[in-house]
N, C-alpha and C positions, 0 to 999 in steps of 0.2 A: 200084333202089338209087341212093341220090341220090352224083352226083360231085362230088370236089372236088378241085380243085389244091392241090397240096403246098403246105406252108406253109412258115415259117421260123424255126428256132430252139428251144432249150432244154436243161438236163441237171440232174444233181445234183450234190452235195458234201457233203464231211464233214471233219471234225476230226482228226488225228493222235494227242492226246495225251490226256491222263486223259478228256478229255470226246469224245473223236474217237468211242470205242464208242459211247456215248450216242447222238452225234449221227448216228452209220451205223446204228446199229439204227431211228432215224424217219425213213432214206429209201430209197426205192427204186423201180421206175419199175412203173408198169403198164402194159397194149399189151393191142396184141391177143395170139392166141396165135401166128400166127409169118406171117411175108414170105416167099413164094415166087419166088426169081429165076430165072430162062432168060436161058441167053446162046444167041443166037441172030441166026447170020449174023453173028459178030463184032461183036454189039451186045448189053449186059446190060439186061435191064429187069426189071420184075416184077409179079406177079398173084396176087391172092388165094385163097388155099389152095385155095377150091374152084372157081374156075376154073383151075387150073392145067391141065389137057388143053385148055383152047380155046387156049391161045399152043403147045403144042408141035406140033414139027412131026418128031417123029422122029428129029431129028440134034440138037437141044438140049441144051443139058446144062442142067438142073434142079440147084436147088440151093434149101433153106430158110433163113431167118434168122431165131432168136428172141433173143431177151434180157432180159436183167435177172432170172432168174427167182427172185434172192433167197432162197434154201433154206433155212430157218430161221427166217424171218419170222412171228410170228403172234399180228401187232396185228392191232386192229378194223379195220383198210385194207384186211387181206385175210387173216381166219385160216386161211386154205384154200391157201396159195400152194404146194402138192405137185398140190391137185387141180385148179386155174387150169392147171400146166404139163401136167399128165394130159389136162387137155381139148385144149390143144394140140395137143399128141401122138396124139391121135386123128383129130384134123383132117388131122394130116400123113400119118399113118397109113390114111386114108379116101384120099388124092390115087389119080388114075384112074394116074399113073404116078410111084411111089418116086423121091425126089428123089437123088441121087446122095453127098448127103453133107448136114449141116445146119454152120450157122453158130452160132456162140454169141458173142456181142458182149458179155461181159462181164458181171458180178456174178451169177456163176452161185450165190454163197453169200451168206448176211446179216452173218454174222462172219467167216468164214476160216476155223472150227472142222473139225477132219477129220472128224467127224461128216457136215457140211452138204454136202464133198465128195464123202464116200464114196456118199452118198443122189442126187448128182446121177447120179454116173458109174453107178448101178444103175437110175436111172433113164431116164438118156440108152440105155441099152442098150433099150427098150423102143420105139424110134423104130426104126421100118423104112426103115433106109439101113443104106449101109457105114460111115460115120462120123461121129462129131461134132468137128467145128474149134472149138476154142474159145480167146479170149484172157482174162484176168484183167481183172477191175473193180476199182473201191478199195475196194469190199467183200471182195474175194477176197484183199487185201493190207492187214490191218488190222494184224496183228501182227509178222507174221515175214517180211514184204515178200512177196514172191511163192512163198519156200520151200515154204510148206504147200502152196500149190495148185500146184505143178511136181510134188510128190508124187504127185499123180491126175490131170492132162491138162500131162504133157512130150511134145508131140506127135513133137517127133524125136530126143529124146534129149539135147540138148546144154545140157540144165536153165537155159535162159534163156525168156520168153515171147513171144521172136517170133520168127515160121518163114516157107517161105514153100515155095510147091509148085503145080506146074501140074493141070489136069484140063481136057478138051474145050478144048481150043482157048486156054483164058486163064490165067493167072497171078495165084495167091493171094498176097498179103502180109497176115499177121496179126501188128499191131504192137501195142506196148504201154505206154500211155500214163499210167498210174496211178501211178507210184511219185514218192513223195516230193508225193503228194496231199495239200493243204490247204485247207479251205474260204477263201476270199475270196482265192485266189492260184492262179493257171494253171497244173498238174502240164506235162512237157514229154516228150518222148523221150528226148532228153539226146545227146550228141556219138557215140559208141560208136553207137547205134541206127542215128543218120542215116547215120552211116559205113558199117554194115553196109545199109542202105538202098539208098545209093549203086552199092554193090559188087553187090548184088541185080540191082537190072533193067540194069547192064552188058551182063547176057549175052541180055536180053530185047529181039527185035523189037519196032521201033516201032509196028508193024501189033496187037499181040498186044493184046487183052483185060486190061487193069489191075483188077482188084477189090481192095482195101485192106478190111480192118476194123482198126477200136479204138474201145476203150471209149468215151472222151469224143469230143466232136465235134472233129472237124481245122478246126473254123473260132469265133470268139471268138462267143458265144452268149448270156454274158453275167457278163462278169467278176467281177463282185462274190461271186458264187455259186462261182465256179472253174468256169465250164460253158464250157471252150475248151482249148485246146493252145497253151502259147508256141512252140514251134518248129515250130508248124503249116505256120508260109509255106517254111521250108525243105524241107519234106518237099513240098509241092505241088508245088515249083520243080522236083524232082526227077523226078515224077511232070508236069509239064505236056509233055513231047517226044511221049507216046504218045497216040494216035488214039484211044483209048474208056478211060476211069478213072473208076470207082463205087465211094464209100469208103463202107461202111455202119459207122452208129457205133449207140450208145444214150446209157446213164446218164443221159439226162433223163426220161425216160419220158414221152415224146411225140413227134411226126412232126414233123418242121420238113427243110425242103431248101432247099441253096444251090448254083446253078450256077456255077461258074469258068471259062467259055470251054467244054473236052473234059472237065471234073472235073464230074460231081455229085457233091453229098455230103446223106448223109440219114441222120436220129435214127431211132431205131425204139424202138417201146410196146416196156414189159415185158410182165411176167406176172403182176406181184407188185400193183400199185397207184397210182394217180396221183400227178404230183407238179405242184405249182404250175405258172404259167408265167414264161420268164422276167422276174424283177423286178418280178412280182404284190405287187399291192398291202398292203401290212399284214405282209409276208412278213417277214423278218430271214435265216433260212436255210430252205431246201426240206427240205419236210418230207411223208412218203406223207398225202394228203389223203381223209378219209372220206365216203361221198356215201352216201346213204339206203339203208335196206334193198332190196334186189332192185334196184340200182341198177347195184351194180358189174360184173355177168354184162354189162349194155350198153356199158362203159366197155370191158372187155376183148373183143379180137376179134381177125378177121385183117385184112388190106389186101390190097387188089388194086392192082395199079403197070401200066401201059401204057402202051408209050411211044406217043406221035400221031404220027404223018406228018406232017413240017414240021413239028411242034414241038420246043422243046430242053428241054421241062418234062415230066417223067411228070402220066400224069392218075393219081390215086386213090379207089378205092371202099375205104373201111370198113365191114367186116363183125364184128358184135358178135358174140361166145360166146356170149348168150341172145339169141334173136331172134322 
């Protein structure tokens, strides 16, 4: 399997208003079917679904990450987007040793419809772990802002979309970056967030293992599009004191990574379908892109992530769902 170093950049975006549904219903990301992380010896990295038993060493904490998988979705990009997540799910499900919890990075729905929730959360039950973490996408906050989907994953009860909780040695923050999402303008955190941000890793050793998710990228990807975070640099600044930080995001639906000193930060494929890259040519807004019959089973897959000795860049293998 041929390597390649991580690339850099991308996401999506959409509309708020009469045309906002429009414009979310033709985007959304495709991927592989899911990133396997190991943090190991107080360093996160990761590896592709099936080699996941070559990096553990027994004292790992294993952990997955999928995204975008769009529930509800069923244009020509991908009218199968139950059975792309099902394939996943089997990949995950096949690992020589059950991951300890999986990640969901966002748009776990096409509209926000209780329907498309309800269908995730009975599907997410079908993944052999103890649990799914999952943040909201701007797909999941088309209507009623994050209400609907607090309905079906309020992980700790306190009906807001960011939490945060330790496991094996490191410290989750799952923040949420979508609200007040408009195409060609950067969605932010907002004051409250950072604030509680701040107050978070207060209580956290410097030594301790940082892992961040959110939706969009924490780094400007490419503005025109809305594919960045304005109050990204304050959130890093926050997060730059601690010895190891890996923010995994999506909603581009594609790989792109950016190293900050101790911070990597990395997009991840959906489930659902490709989207342009950014500020593709002829483009105007991103839109899920159709590629030839029997085409799209190659486009979606897993990733293999491992970090090199002396190096500060993950290497990566892409592994297709048809192979």
């Amino acid at each position: 399997m041929k390597q390649e170093e991580s690339r850099q950049q991308t996401t999506d975006g959409d509309t708020p208003d009469a045309g906002r549904r429009k414009t979310l219903s033709c985007l959304a990301e495709w991927s592989g079917a899911a990133i396997v992380w190991t943090i190991s010896g107080g360093i996160p990295h990761a590896l592709g679904a099936g080699n996941a038993a070559a990096a553990a060493d027994g004292k790992a904490l294993t952990f997955v990450q999928i995204s975008d998988t769009h529930l509800g979705f069923h244009k020509e990009a991908n009218p199968d987007v139950v059975g792309s997540l099902r394939q996943a799910i089997a990949d995950i499900n096949a690992l020589p040793q059950a991951p300890a919890f999986v990640l969901h990075t966002g748009d776990v729905s096409h509209l926000s419809k209780p329907e498309e929730f309800a269908l995730a959360r009975d599907i997410f039950k079908e993944i052999r772990t103890d649990r799914v973490h999952a943040i909201p996408g701007e797909h999941d906050a088309i209507d009623d802002g994050v209400s609907g989907y607090l309905k079906f994953f309020d992980h700790d009860g306190k009906s807001r979309a960011w939490y945060s909780f330790d496991q094996g040695g490191a410290h989750f923050i799952a923040l949420n970056n979508v609200l007040n999402f408009n195409m060609g303008r950067l969605a932010a955190l907002g004051e409250e967030q950072l604030a509680w941000l701040k107050s978070d890793l207060a209580g956290v050793s410097r030594s301790t293992p940082i892992v961040v998710m959110a939706h969009i990228p924490m780094w400007t990807v490419y503005e025109p599009w809305g594919w960045g975070t304005a109050d990204a640099a304050q959130a890093l600044a926050l997060l730059r004191p601690f010895g190891s930080v890996t923010v995994l995001n999506g909603h581009i639906h594609q790989v792109l990574q950016k190293v900050e000193g101790n911070i990597a930060l990395h997009t991840a494929r959906s489930l659902a379908y490709p989207l342009p890259t950014p500020g593709q040519a002829g483009v105007g807004e991103p839109g899920p892109l159709k590629v030839p019959a029997g085409e799209l089973g190659k486009l979606l897959g897993t990733r293999q992530l491992t970090v090199v000795p002396g190096a500060q860049r993950l290497a990566m293998i892409d592994r297709p769902l048809v192979r």
